[in-house]
C-alpha positions in Angstrom: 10.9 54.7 72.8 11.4 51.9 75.4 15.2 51.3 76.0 15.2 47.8 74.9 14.7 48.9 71.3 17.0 50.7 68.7 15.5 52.7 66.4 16.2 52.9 62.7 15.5 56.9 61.3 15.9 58.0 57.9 16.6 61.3 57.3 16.1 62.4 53.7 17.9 65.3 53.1 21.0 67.0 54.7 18.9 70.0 55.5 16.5 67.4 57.5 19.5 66.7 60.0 18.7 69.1 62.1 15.3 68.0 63.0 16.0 64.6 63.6 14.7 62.8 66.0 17.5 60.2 67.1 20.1 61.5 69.7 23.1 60.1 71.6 24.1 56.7 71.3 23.8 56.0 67.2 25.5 55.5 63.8 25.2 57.6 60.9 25.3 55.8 57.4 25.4 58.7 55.1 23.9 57.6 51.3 25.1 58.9 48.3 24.0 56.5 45.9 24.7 58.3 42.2 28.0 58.7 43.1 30.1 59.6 45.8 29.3 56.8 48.0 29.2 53.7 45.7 32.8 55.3 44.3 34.3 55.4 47.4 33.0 51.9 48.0 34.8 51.2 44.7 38.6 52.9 45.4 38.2 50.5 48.7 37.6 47.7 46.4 40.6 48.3 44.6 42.5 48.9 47.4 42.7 52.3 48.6 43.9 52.8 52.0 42.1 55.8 52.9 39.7 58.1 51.8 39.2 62.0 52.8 36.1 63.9 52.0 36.0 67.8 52.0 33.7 69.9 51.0 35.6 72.5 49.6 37.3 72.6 46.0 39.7 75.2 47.7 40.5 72.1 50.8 41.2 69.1 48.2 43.8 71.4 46.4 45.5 71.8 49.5 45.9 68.3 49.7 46.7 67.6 46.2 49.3 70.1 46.4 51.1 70.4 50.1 49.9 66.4 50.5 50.3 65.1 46.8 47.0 62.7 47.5 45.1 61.9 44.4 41.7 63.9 43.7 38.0 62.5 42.9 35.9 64.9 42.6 32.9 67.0 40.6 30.3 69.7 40.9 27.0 69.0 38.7 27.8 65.9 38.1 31.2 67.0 36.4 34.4 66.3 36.8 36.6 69.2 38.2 39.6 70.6 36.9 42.6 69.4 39.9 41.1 66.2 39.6 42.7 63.4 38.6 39.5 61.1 39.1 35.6 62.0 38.3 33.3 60.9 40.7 32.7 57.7 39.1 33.5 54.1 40.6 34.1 52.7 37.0 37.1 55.3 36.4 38.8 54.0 39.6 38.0 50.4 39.0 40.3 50.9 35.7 43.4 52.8 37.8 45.8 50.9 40.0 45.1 52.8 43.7 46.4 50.1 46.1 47.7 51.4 49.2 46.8 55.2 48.0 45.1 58.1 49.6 42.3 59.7 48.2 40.7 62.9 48.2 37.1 63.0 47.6 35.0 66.2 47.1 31.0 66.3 45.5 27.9 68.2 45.1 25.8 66.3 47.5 28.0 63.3 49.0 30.8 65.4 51.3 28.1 68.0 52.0 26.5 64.8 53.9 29.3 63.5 55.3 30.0 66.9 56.9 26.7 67.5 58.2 27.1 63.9 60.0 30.5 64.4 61.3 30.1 65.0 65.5 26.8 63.0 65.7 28.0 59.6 65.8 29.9 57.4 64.0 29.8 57.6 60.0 29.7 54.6 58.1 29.0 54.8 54.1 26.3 52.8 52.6 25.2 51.8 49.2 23.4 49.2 46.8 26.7 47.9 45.9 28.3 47.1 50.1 24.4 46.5 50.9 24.7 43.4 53.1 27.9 44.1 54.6 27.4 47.5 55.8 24.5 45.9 57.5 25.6 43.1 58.7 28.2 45.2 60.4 25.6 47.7 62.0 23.8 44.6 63.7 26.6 43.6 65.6 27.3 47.3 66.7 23.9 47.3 68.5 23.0 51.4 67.8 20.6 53.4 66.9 21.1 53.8 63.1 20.2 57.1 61.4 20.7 57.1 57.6 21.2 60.3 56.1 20.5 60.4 52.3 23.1 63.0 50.3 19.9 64.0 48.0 20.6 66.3 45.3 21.5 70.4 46.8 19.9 69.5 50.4 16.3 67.9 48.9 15.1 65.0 48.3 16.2 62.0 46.2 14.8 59.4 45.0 17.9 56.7 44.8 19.2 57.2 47.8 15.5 56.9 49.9 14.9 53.9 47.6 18.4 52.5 49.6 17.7 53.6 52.6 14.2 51.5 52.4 16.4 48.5 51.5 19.2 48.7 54.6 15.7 49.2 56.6 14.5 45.6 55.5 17.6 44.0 55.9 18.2 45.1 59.2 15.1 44.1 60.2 14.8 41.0 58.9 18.0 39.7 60.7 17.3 41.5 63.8 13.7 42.2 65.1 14.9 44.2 68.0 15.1 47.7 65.4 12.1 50.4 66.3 10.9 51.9 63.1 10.4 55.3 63.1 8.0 57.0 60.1 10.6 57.5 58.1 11.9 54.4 57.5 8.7 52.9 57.6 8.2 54.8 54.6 11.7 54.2 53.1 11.0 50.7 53.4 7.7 51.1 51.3 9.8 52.9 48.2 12.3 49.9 48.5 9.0 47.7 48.2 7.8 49.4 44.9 11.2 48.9 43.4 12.9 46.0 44.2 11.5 44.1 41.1 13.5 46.0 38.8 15.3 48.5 40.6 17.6 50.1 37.5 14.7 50.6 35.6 12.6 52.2 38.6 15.7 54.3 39.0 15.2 56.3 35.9 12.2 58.1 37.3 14.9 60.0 39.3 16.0 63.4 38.1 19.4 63.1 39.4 19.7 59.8 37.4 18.4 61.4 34.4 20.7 64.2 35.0 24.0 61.9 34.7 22.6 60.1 31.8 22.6 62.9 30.0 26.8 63.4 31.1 27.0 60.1 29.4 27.3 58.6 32.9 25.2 55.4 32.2 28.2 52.8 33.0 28.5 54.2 36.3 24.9 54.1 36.5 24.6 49.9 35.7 27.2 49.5 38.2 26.0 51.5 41.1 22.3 49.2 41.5 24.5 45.8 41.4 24.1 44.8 44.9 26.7 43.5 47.4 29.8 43.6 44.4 31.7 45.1 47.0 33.1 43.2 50.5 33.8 47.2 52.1 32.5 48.7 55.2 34.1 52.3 54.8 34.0 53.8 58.4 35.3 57.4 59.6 38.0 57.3 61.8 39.2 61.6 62.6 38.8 62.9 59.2 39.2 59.6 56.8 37.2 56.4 55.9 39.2 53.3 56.3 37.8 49.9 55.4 37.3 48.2 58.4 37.0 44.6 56.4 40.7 45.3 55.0 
């Protein structure tokens, strides 16, 4: 790739990160669509001065208990026992977190986040901080690898469906971005469901999975586009909100 050009890679599973073909100078915006990144999107929105992911159940209890930081967090889509937040933006939206520090620990999101931690800056995306998350990686002038959280390390279909539609942004503001395959083909799922995106969502499994948890609100919420002004970047081991 000629040196005048960024690239743009999606990678669509954690367990793809090793293969990727982007090195070096780059940002990674890790995806989590259904939940973990449109709820941390969300405690930003209300206010929340930082956010910590961990992978561990055993690593947020420390927190909770030597730290007294509040917990978000589920396995399987359900929330966990030392929590006192599910993974779900709409439960945060209704709690008063101004100024707080969160803990936040998922099936697939933190699992992401982890993996991309050491190979260039993190960023979070989602349907809901859509143009400003992209807006923000213009100006930053790097490659930009998105990582999709999927569902156990495989594929999903919500967060490749996003990663198609940062693709076309980015491109259509700024035509110096190399597509590599992958987003090429990212930007092709985007394409197929744009026209009615929540509905084309429900031919995911992990979609249809939290519907049955009675998770549809969070659902509706999480395909609204741009409903939150938040560009949640790592800095050490915590997202801050670098529009705060």
């Amino acid at each position: 790739m000629s040196s005048t050009y960024l690239g743009i890679e999606v990678i669509f599973a954690p367990s793809l990160f090793s293969t990727r073909q982007i090195r070096g100078n780059s940002i990674v915006v890790v995806v989590d669509i259904l939940r973990a990144g449109t709820t941390i999107c969300a405690a930003f929105q209300e206010g929340a001065d930082k956010i910590i992911p961990v992978s561990s159940i055993e690593k947020a209890l420390w927190y909770k208990e030597k730290k007294g930081y509040l917990i978000t967090g589920e396995r399987d889509g359900i929330k966990l026992e030392i929590a006192d937040f599910g993974n779900s933006p709409l439960e945060i939206l209704r709690h008063d977190i101004k100024g707080k520090t969160l803990v936040i620990t998922t099936t697939n999101g933190t699992r992401a986040i982890e993996i991309a931690q050491g190979n260039g800056q993190v960023v979070i995306g989602a349907f809901t901080n859509l143009q400003y998350v992209a807006e923000w990686l213009i100006v930053q002038k790097k490659n930009i690898m998105i990582l999709c959280a999927g569902w156990r390390e495989t594929f999903s279909l919500e967060d490749s469906i996003f990663a198609g539609a940062l693709t076309e942004y980015l491109i259509l503001k700024e035509s110096s971005y190399s597509l590599h395959d992958s987003a090429s083909a990212a930007q092709e799922f985007w394409r197929m469901a744009r026209g009615n995106l929540a509905s084309y969502l429900k031919k995911g499994s992990h979609y249809q999975r939290l519907v049955k948890l009675g998770a549809q609100e969070d659902l509706d919420y999480s395909v609204v586009l741009n409903s939150t002004k938040v560009v949640p970047v790592m800095e050490n081991n915590y997202f801050k909100n670098i529009l705060k």
